[in-house]
N, C-alpha and C positions, 0 to 999 in steps of 0.2 A: 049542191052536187057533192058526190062521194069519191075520192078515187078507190077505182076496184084492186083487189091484192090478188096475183096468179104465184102460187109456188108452183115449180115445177125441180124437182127433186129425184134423187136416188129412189127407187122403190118406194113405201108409203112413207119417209119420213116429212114431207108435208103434211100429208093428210093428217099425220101422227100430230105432228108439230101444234097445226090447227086445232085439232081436237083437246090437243091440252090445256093451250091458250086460253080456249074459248070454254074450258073449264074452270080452269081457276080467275078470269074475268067476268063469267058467267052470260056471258052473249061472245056475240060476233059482233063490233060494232061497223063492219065495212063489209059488200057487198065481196066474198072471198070464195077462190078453190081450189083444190092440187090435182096436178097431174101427176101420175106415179110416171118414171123411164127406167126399165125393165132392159137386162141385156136379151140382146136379139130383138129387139122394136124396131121398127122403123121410126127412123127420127125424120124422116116427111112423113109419114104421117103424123106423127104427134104432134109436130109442128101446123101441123093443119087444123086439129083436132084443140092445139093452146090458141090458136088467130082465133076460132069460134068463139071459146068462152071470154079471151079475153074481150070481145067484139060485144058479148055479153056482159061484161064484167063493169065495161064502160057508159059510166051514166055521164059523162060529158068530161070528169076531168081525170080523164088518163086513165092507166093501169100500170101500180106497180109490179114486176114482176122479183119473184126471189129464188135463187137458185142455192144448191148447198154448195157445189165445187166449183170454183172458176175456170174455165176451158174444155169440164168435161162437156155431154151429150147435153145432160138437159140445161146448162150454164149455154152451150153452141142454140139450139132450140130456141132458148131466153131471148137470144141474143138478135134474132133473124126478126121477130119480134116489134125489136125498135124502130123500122123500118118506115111504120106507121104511127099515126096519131098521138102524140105524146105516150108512149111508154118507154119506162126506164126502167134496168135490171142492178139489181145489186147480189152479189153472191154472198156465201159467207153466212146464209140462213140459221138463225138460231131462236131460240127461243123469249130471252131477251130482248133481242130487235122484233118481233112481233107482238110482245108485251107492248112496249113504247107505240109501236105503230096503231094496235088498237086503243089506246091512252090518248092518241090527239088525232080521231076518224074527220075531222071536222079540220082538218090543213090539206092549203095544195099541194100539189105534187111534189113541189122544192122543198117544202118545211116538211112532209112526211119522210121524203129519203133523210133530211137531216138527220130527223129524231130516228130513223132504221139507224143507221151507221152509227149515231153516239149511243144508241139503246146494244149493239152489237159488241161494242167495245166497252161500254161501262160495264158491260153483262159478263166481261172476264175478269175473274179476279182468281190470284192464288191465296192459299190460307196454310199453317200447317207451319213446323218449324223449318226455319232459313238453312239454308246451308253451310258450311266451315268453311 
């Protein structure tokens, strides 16, 4: 069993995210999708429309879900989410933490958010000269 991955993000930056990912890894190794949140939606609906896939998404062990900002719509959406059958949301979506997440498709749902969150913070670094 696979846990399934739902972004649900600003405008297409999931989908974007996704697509890049699953470039430079050259698959998808988990069963994944984005939902785009567009101002002026309705976030019941979309919420409706995120229960389906992720209801899909789930082959027995959970669905992570990932949001980019925490507290806006589709972070609130994410969130309604957890309500049911092991899903858990982490914000803070990047490119990084979905690198790592597709890197160990084969962890439960504890060890995947691990590797989300260290793969999201190793994934900052500055570079560049220091300051005086």
């Amino acid at each position: 069993m696979k846990t399934g991955l739902l972004l649900i993000t600003h405008g297409n930056v999931g989908r974007d995210m996704l697509d890049t990912v699953t470039e430079i890894l050259g698959n998808c190794p988990l069963p994944a999708e984005a939902i785009a949140v567009h101002s002026g939606d309705d976030p019941d609906l979309l919420f409706e429309a995120a229960s389906r896939l992720a209801n899909k998404l789930d082959q027995g062990d959970g669905v992570l879900v990932l949001t980019d900002l925490y507290g806006s719509t589709p972070s609130n959406i994410a969130t309604r989410l957890t309500g049911t059958h092991n899903r858990r949301v982490i914000s803070g979506a990047n490119i990084p933490m979905l690198i790592r997440i597709f890197n160990y498709p084969e962890l439960a749902m504890e060890g995947l958010c691990e590797k989300a969150i260290n793969g999201a913070h190793d994934g900052i670094i500055s570079t560049g000269k220091e300051a005086s």
